[in-house]
C-alpha positions, -999 to 999 in steps of 0.1 A, spaced: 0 0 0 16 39 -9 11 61 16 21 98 18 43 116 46 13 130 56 1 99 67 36 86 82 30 116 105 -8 113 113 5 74 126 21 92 150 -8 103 170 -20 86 203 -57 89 186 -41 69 150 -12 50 159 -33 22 169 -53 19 136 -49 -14 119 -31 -13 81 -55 -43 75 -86 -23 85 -77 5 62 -66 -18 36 -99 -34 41 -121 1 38 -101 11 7 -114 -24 -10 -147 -28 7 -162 9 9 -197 12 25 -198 42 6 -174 64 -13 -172 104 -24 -150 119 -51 -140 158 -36 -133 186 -62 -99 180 -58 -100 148 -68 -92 129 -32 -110 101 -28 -133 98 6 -139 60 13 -156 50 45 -160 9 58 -167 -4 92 -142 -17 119 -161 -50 133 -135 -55 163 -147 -13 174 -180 -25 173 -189 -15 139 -174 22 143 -168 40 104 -128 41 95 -123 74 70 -101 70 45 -88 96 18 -67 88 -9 -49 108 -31 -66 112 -69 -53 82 -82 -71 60 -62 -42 40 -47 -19 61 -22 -30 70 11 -33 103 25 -56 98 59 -75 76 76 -93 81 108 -124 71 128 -155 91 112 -179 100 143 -198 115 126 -203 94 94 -242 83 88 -245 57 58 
């Protein structure tokens, strides 16, 4: 998976650092739902069954395959 520095960084966090690869990896290829920005990033949003079906965020970069973010979405409503 390609990731940006961005996201290197964001890992960093106490509230992303212990965010699975595999459950991003798993919202990038099995989206609940999915929004192109006018920029061109890429909003893809899947559930986390071991957080008791919380949303996982994640944003990637235009061409659909590198990573910029990815975060729990409180406030996500499918």
């Amino acid at each position: 998976m390609k990731v940006t520095e961005h996201f290197r960084r964001s890992r960093l966090a106490d509230d992303r650092k212990w965010l699975k690869m595999e459950w991003i990896e798993h919202t990038i290829t099995n989206p609940v739902d999915e929004f192109v920005q006018a920029d061109g990033r890429i909003r893809r949003w899947g559930t986390v069954p071991e957080l008791n079906g919380r949303y996982l965020r994640v944003v990637l970069l235009p061409d659909g395959e590198t990573v910029m973010t990815a975060f729990l979405d409180r406030r996500f409503r499918p």
